[in-house]
N, C-alpha and C positions, 0 to 999 in steps of 0.2 A: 628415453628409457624410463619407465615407471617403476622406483622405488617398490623392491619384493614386500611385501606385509610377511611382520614377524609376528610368528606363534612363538610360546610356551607350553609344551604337554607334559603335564604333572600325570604319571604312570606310579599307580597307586594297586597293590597286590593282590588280584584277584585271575583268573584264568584267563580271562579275556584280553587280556593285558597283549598279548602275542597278535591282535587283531590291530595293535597299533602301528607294530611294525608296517603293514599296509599302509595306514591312515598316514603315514611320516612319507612315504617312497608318492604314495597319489597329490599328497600337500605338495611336494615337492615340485611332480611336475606342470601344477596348476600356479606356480612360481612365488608359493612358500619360502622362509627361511623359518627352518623348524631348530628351537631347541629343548631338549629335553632335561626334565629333574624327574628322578627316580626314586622311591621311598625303598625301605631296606626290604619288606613284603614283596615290592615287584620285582627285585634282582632275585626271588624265588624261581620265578616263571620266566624272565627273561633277563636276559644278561645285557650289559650297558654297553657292553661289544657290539652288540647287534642292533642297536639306535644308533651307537657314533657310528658305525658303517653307513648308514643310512641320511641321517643328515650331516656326515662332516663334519662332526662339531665335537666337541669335549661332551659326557654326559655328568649331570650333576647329583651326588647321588647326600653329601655329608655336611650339613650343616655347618660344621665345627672345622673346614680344610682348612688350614692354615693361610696358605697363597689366597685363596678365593675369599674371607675372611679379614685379611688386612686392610680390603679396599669393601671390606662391607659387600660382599658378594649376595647375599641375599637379597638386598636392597635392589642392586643390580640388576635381579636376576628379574625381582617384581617388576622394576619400568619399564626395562628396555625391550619392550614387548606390544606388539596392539592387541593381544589378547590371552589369554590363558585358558588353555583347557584340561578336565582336568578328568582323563581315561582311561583305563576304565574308573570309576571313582566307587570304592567300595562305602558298605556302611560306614565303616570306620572312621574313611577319610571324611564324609560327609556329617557323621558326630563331629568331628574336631573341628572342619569348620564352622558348624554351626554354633560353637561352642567357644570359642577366638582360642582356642590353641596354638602354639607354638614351639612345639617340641619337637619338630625336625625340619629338615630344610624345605620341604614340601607343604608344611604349614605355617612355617614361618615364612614364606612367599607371600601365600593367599593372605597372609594376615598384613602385611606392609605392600600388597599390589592396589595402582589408584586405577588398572584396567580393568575391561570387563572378562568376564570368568563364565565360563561355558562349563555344565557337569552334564559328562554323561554318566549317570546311576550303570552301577552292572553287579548285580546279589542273588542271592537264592528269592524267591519270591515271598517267601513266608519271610525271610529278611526285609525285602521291600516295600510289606501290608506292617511289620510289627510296630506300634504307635509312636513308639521313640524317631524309627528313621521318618515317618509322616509327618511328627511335627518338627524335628530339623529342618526338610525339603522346604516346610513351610515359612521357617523363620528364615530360611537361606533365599526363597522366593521374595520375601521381603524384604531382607537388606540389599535386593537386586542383581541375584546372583542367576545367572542362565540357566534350564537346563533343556535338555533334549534325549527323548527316552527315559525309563525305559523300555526296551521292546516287550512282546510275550512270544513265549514258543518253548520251545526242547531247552533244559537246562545242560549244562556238561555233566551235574551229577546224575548217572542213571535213573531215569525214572521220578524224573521231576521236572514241572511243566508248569508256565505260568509267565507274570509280568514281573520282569528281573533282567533278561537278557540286554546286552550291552547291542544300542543301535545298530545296524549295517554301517561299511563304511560311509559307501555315498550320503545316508541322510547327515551322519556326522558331519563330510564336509560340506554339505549344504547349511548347515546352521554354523558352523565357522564362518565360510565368506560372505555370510547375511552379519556377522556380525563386525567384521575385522573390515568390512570397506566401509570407509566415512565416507556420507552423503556428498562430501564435498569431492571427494575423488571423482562419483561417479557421474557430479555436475560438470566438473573441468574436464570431462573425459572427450576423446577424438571425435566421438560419437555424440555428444551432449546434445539434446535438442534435436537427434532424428527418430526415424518410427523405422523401427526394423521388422519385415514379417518373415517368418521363418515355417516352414512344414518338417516336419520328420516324423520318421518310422513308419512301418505299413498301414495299408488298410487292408479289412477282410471284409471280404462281398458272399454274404448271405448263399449256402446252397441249399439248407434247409433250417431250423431252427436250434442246430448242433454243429452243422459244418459250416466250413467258408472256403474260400480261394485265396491263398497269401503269401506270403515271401517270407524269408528269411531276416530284413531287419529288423535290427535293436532299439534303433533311434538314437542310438549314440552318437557318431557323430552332429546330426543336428542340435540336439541338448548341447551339447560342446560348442556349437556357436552359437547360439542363443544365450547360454552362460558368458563367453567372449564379450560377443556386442554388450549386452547387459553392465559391465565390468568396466566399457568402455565409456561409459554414460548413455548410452541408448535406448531410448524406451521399445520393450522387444515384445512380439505380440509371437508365440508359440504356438502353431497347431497342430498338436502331433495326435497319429494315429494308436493304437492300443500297444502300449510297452510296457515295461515294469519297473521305468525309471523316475526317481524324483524330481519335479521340475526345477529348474534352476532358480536359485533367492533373487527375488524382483523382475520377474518376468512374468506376464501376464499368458497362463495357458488355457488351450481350449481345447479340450477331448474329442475327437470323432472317433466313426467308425470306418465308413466307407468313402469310396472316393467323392459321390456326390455330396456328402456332409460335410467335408474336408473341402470344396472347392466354395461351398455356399459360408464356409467358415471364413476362405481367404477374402473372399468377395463384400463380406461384409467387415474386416477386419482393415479395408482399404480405405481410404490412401495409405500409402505407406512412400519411405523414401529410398529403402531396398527392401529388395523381395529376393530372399533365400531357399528353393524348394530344395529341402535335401530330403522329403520323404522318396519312399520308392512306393510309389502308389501302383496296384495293381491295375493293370492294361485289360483285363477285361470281369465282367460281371456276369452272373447267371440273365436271360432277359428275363425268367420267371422263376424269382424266387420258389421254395416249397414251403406250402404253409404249415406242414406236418414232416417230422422225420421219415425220410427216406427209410423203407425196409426192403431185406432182399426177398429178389423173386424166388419161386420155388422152384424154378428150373436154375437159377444160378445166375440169368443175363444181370449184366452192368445197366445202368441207367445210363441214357443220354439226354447230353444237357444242349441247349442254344445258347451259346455267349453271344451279350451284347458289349460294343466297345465302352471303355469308360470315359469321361471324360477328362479334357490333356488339360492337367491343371496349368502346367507352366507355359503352355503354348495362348492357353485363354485369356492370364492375366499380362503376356509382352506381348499382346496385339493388340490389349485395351485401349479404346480412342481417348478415354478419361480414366486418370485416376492409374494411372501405366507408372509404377519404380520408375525413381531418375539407375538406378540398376538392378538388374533381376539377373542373380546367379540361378543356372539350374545344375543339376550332378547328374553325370552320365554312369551306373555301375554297369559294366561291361564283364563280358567271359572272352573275347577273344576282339581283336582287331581295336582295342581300345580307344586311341588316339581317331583312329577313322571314324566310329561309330561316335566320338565325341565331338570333332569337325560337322560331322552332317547334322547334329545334333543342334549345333549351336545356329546355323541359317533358318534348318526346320523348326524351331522350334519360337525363333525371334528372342531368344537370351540372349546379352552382352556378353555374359562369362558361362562358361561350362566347365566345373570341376570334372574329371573324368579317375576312376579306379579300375583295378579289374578284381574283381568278386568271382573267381575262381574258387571251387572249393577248397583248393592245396594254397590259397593266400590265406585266410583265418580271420580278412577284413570281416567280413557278415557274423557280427556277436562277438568279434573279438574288442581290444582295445588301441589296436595301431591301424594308420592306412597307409598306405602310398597314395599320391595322386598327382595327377598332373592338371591345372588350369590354361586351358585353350580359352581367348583369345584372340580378337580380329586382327591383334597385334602377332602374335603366335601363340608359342606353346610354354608354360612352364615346368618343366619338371622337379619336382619336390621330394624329398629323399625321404624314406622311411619315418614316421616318425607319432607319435601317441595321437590320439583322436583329439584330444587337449590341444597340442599344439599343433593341428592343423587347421583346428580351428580360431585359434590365435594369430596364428598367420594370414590368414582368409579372411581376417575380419579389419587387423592390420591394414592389409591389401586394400581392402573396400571404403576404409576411412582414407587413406591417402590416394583415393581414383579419388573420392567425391571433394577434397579438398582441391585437389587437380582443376576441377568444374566448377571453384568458385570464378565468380570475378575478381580480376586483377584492381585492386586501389592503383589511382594515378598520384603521382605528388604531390597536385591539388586540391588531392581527398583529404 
């Protein structure tokens, strides 16, 4: 069992603060142990109620606690942690850091922590350009302090727009777990030392130079196992089609569009030691594209198109004579008869493993955050119980480091 990697989130008072609630509940399930120090500004906005529900943990909010203080709790509070972040992080708190203040227990942390410190900025914009917070940022970039963000867009106060807003969840926790894995975890990991290729999310196939033909995925779940293997020590080679996801920290990705870009991406991304297609690639393409936007006629008729078939990514690379995954999982997303259509699946197609779902519209898998699934199996079937895109992908990847340990050879006595 791999040791959870501890955070610290210093929640510093500014509106965005209630954004962390998320970032505490998503940490969690990517197998965080979160705790929290609150400064008296953020108990404005949010209550310490509502973090200890979240991480189970006491919340810290008072320098001066008696109990917590006997035993030098601040001190404490600095080590016992592989990283600190510090969110939203207002001007303020970002003066006093840069400043070695000490006057409450949220600075008095940063000031005695020998870990590294992630600041996500979150202020009004005209706060975030005014030269005071630029040259703190600066002198804080120099004594080696993180940061990430901040974003630009809609402010919360009416009618005020600019580069101030506090990151999206996801980027936040992509620059935490870039920070909080030491190289050396993800050397000794299960994975160490293999090539994982991985597809997710759709492709769109051109019907004019506006439209396309495409599907409903996110590319969630694959992110989620390319983020896994990565974790695991694995060198992870990503080829996902057009999503609005962030790629996972230390993973090597490669953007396509369509499915023939997407297969000449896998093909040249080979060898690999497994092959993961969890994109849903579209099954067929216009045969002739239009060069120009499609307009309507003037009597009203629809246009008709010729589809031509696409090509079967995962069928092309588990019949490769060379250069063939020692395993090639493929995903079967189903509307009906799932387990069947995942069985035929796995012969037709020369996969080892077939993850299988059903993507119904009344399940909420397509863009949601949870799947079910079931991996089929020449062995049978496994069924898998509800559970976050995270850890099914943790699971999955689990799985695939203990099949290929399986496939080592056995040492004799007189090895």
């Amino acid at each position: 069992m791999v040791a959870k990697r501890r955070v610290l989130l210093i929640v510093s008072g500014g509106i965005a603060a209630y954004k962390c609630l998320d970032l505490v509940r998503r940490l969690g399930e990517r197998g965080f142990a979160v705790r929290t120090v609150m400064t008296k500004a953020a108990e404005r906005f949010v209550t310490p109620l509502s973090f200890g529900a979240l991480t189970n943990e006491r919340v810290f909010t008072d320098l001066f606690d008696l109990d917590e203080e006997r035993e030098i709790g601040h001190i404490r509070l600095a080590r016992d942690t592989d990283l600190i972040v510090v969110a939203p992080a207002t001007a303020d708190i970002i003066a006093k850091m840069a400043g070695g203040h000490a006057n409450d227990l949220a600075t008095a942390v940063l000031l005695a922590t020998d870990k590294p410190v992630l600041v996500a900025p979150a202020m009004n914009p005209r706060m975030w350009a005014n030269p005071a917070t630029q040259r703190n940022v600066r002198q804080l970039r120099a004594d080696g302090i993180h940061f990430v963000g901040p974003a630009s867009g809609e402010m919360a106060e009416r009618g005020e727009a600019g580069t101030g807003r506090l990151v999206e969840v996801p980027e936040l926790i992509e620059a935490i777990e870039r920070l909080a894995m030491p190289e050396s975890a993800a050397q000794s990991g299960a994975l160490a030392g293999r090539h994982v290729l991985i597809t997710a999310g759709p492709t769109h196939e051109p019907i004019d130079p506006v439209r396309y033909i495409a599907n409903r995925s996110s590319g969630k779940q694959g992110y989620e196992i390319a983020a896994a293997a990565a974790q695991l020590g694995a060198r992870v080679t990503l080829v996902s089609g057009p999503v609005t996801l962030t790629p996972p920290p230390g993973v090597e990705t490669i953007r396509v569009v369509t499915a023939a870009e997407m297969l000449e991406a896998v093909s040249k991304a080979l060898p690999a030691d497994i092959g993961v297609f969890a994109a849903a690639v579209a099954d067929w393409r216009l045969a002739q594209p239009k060069p120009e936007k499609i307009k309507k006629s003037a009597g009203g008729a629809a246009p008709t198109f010729k589809l031509a078939e696409n090509p079967d990514i995962l069928r092309t690379v588990a019949t490769r004579q060379t250069d063939r995954p020692t395993l090639i999982v493929g995903f079967a997303a189903e509307t009906e008869d799932v387990l069947a259509h995942a069985k035929k699946k796995l012969k037709s197609k020369g996969a080892d493993w077939i993850v299988a779902n059903d993507v119904s519209p009344e399940t909420g898998i397509m863009g949601g955050d949870h799947n079910t699934v079931h991996l089929v199996t020449a062995a049978g079937v496994e069924n898998w119980p509800n559970m976050s895109k995270c850890d099914v992908a943790a699971r999955l990847v689990e799985r695939i480091a203990q099949h290929l340990d399986q496939l080592r050879p056995k040492r004799t006595a007189a090895e």
